[in-house]
C-alpha positions in Angstrom: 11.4 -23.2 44.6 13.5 -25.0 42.2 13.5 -25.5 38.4 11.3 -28.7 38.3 8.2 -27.6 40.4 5.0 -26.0 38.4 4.3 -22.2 39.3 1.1 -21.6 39.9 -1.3 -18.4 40.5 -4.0 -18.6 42.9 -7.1 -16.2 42.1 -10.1 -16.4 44.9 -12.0 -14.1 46.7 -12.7 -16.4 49.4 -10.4 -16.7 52.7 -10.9 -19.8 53.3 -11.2 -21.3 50.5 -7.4 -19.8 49.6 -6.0 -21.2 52.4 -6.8 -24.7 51.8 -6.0 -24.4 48.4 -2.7 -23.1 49.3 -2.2 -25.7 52.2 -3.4 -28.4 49.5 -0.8 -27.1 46.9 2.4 -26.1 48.8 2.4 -29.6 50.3 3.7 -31.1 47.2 7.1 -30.7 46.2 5.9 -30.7 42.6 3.8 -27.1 42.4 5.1 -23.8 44.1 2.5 -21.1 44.3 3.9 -17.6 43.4 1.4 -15.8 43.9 -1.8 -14.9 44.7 -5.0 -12.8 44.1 -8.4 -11.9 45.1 -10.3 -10.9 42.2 -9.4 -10.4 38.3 -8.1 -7.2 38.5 -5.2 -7.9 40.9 -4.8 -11.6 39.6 -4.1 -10.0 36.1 -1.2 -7.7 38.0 0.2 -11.1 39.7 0.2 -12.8 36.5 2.0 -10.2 34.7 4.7 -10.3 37.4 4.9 -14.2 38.3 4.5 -15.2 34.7 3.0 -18.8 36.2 3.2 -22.0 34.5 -0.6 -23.0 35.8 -3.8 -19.9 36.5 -5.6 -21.4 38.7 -9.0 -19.2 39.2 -12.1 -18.7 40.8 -15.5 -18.4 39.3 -17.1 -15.8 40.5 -15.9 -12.8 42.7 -16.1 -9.2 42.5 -14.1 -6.3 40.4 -13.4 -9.0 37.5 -14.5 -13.0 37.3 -12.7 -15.9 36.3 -14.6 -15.8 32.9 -13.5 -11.9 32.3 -10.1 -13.3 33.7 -9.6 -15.7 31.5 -10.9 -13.6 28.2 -7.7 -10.9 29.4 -5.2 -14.0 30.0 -6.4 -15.2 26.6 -6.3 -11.8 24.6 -2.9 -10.6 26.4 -0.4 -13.3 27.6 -2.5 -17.1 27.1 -1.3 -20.0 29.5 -3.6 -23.1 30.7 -6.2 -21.5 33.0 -8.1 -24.2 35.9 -11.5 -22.9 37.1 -11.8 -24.3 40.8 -15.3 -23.9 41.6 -18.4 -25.6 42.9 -20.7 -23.4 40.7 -19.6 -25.1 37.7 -21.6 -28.3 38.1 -24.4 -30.6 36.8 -26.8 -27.7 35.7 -24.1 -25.3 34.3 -23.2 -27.2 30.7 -24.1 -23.5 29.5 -21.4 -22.1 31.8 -19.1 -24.6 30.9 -19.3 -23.8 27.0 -18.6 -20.1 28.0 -15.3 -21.3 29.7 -14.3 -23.1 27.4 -14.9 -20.6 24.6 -13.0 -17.7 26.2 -10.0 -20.2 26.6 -10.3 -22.1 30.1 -8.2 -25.7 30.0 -10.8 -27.5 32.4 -12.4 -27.4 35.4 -12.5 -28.6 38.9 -14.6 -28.4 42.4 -13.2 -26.5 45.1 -12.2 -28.4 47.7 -13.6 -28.3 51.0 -11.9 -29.8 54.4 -12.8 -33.6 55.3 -11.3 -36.8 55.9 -7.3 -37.2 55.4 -8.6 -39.4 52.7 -10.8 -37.3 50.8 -8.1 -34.4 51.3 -4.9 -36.4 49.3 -7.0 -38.2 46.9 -8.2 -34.4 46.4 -4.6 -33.5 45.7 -3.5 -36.0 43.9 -5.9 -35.6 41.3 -5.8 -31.6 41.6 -1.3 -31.5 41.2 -1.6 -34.3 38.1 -4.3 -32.0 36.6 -1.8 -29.0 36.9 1.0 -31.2 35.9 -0.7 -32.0 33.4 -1.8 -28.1 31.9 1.8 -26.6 32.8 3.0 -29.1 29.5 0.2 -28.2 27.0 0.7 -25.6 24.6 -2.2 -23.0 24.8 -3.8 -21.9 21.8 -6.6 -19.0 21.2 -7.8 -21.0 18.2 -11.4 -22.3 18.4 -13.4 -23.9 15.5 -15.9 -21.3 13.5 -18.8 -22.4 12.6 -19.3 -23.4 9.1 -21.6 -24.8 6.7 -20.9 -28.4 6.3 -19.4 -29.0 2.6 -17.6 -32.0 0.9 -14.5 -33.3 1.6 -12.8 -36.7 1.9 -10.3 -38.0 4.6 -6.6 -38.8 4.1 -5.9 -42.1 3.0 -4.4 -44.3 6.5 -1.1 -43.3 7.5 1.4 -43.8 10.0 3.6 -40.9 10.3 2.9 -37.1 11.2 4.9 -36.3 7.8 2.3 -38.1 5.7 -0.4 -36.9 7.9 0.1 -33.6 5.9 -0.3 -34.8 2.9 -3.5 -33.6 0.5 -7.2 -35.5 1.2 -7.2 -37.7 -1.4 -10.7 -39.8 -2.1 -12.0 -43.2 -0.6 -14.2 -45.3 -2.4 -14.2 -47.9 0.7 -16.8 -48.8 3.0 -16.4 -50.4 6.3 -18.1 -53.0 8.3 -18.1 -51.7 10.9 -20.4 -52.8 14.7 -19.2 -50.5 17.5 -17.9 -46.9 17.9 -16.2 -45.3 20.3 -15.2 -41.4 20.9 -12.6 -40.0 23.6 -11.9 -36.5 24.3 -10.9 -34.2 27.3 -12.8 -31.3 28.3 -12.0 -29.2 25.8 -13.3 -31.6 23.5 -17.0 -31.0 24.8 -17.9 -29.2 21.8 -16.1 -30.9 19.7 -17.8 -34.2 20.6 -21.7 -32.4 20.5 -20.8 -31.4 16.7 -20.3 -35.2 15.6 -23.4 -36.5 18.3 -25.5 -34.0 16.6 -25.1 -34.3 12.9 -25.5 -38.5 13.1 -29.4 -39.3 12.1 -31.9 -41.5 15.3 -31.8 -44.5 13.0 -27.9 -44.6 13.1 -27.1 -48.5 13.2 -24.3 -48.2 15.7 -24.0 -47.9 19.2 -21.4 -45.3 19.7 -19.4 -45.5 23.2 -18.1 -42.4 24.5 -15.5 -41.4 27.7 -15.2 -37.8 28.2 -13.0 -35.6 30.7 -15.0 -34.2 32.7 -15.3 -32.6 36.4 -17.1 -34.5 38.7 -20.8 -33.8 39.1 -20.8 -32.6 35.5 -21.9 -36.0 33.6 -25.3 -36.3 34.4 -26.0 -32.4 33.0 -24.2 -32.9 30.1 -26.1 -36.0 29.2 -29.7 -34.0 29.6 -28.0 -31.4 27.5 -26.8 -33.6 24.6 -30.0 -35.4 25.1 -32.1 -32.4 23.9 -29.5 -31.4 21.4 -29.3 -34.5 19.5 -31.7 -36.8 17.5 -30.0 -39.9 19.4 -30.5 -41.6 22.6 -27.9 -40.5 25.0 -26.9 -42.5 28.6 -24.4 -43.4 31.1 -23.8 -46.6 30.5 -25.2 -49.0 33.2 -23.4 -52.1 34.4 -24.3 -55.2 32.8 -25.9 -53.6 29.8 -25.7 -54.5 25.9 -24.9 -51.3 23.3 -27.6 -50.6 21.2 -27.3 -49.5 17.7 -28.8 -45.4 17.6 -27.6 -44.9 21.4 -24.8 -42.8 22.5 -23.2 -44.6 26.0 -21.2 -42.3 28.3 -18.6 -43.6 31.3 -19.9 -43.1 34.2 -17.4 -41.0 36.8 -15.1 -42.3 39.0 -15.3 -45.7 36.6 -13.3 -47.3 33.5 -15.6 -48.6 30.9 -15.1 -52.1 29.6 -17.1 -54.8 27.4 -17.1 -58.0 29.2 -17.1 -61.5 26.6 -20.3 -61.5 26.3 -20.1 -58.0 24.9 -22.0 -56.2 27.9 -21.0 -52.9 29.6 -18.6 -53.7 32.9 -17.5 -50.5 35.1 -14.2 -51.6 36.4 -12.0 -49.2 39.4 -8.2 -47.7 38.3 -5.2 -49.6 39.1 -2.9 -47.6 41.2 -0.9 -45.0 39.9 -3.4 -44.4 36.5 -3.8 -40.7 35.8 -7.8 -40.8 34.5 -10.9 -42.4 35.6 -12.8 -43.1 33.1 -9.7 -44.0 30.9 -10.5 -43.1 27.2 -7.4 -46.1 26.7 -9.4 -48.4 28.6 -12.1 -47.7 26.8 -10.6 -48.0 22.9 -8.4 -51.2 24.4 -12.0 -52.9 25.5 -13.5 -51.9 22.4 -10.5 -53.3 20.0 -10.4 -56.7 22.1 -14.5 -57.3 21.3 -15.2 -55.6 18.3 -11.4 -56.2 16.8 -11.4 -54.9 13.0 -15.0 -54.5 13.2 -14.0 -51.1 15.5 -13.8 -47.6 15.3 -12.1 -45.2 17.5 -12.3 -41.6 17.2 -10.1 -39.0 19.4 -10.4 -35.6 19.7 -8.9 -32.9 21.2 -7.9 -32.7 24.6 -4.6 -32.2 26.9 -2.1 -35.1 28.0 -1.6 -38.4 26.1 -5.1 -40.7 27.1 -6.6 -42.7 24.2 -3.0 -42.1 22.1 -2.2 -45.8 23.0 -5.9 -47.3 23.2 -6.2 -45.8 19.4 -3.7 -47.8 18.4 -4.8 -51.3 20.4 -7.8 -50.4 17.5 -6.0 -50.0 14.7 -3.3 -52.9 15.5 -6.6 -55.4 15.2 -7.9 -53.6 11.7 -10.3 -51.5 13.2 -11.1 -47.9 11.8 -9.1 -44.9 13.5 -9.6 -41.0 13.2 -8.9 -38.1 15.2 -9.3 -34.3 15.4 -6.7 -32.0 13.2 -5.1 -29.3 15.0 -6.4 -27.0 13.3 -9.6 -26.3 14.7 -8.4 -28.2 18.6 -8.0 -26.2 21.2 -6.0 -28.9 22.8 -3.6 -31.1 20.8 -1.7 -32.9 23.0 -4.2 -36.6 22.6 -4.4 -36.2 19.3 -0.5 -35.3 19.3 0.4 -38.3 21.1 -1.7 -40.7 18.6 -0.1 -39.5 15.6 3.5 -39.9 17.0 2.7 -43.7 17.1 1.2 -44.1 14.3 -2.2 -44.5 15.3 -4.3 -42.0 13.7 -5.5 -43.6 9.8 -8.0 -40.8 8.9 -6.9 -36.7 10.1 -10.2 -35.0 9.7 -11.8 -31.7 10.4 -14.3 -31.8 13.5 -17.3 -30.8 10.4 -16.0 -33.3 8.5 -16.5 -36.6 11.0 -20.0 -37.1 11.0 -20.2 -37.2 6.9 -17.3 -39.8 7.2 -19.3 -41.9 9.4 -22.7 -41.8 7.5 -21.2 -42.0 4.4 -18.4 -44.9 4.7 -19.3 -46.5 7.7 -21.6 -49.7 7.5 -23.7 -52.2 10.2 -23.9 -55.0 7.2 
């Protein structure tokens, strides 16, 4: 292998399965597995003695799971973990928090064999994932939960340095008609504590594209649905946001505003790394709503939503993102900040107050 590709560990009790993942892997000259395991206990061993840039793990198998896995990885030596499994699906938003609590980067679903086009856009979205987890810094930091207590943002900024600087109080109010929120995975939790704290008769739709495997949407919309006093949806073609209704992207789709104002599902371009694009999304928003938008962005891993925060904030629109402090994955919020896009840096307890209290319909 040379300097350049991504090492990665394979973990999975399942012959098959390996194989293809293996096959699927070694056929890009970008990712070099170094090794590979069949449970926990000798994955942990392989680990130790690769020292991989990417885990890649199975659910469940005997000895020692890919949770248990992960909770060792995370304790002893932590480095992005990727669950591969078809068990973590629409039903399993339970299973997903349990990942992502004990430290797992994201998910994806095992591939099977099929068509030789099913199998490379299967690839291709499985090596820019790992690509994309061999860059982010892993942390075992994970918000505690707290009572919710006053606090007021940072005054707009537009450099990291003065991102540091004390809270400082805001007497202002904004008009504002449309919200949006991006986040990766990771940002699952994140995103339910904001969703959760808003009241039914909030006057704003609020327009959401999350990271997320595929099959997982339509679970994690029943969930929020019974977690939260708002409506929660996918967002249907040719639909109009309505205030006290949270809208998700639907998978495999960007989600845009049309002139009119309605919901559009548009397909990638060639060579864009996520579908649904949280960049799409704020740069749609920004173009209807201009300064009458607000873009949130929490935590997640790579760069989407750094430049569509700032397509918001260029047109006088409202912009606020995660601290690193209590994100697991910085490297969104990271990105926003470097160009200058972030005006408010606020706790994840802390966004929901900011909204009620200085956001306004009229």
């Amino acid at each position: 292998m040379n300097a350049l590709q991504k090492k990665v560990v394979l973990v999975e009790d399942s012959p098959v399965a390996l194989e293809i993942l293996q096959r699927l892997l070694n056929s890009s000259p970008e990712v070099s597995v170094v090794g590979t395991a069949r449970d926990g206990v000798e994955g942990l061993e392989v680990i130790t003695k690769t020292q991989p840039d990417v885990i890649c793990t199975d659910l469940f198998m005997e000895n020692m799971d890919g949770l248990e896995l992960t909770k060792r990885v995370m304790a002893q030596d932590p480095r992005p973990i990727l669950v591969i499994s078809n068990f973590v699906q629409n039903s399993d938003i339970d299973t997903i928090f349990r990942l992502l609590q004990a430290g797992v980067a994201d998910v994806f679903p095992k591939p099977t064999t099929g068509s030789p086009t099913d199998y490379e856009q299967i690839k291709a979205a499985l090596i820019a994932k790992i690509k994309v987890l061999s860059k982010t810094k892993v942390t075992t930091r994970f918000p505690q939960e707290q009572q919710l207590s006053p606090t007021f943002p940072v005054e707009p900024t537009t450099s990291r340095a003065s991102l540091k600087t004390e809270p400082q109080v805001t007497n202002r109010t904004f008009y504002i008609r449309a919200i949006s929120i991006g986040a990766s995975t990771r940002g699952l939790q994140a995103m339910q504590k904001i969703l959760c704290q808003l009241p039914p008769d909030f006057p704003l739709p609020i327009i959401c594209t999350l990271h997320v495997g595929e099959g997982i949407l339509s679970g994690l919309v029943n969930w929020l649905s019974s977690e939260c006093l708002l409506k929660v949806k996918v967002a249907e073609d040719g639909e109009f946001p309505s205030p006290g209704t949270v809208y998700f992207a639907p998978e495999k789709n960007h989600l845009e505003l049309d002139s009119r104002g309605k919901f559009i599902y548009s397909r990638p371009l060639p060579g864009e790394k996520h579908c649904p694009s949280i960049t799409v999304m704020f740069k749609s928003i920004a173009n209807f709503y201009g300064r009458t938008s607000a873009g949130i962005l929490l935590t997640g891993l790579g760069n989407d939503g750094a430049e569509g925060l700032q397509a918001i904030s260029q047109v006088g629109g409202v912009t606020v993102a995660q601290d690193e402090k209590d994100s697991t994955a910085f490297g969104m919020v990271k990105e926003a900040i470097a160009l200058g896009a972030a005006q408010y840096l606020l706790p994840i307890e802390d966004i929901a107050p900011f909204l009620r209290d200085t956001v306004s319909s009229q």
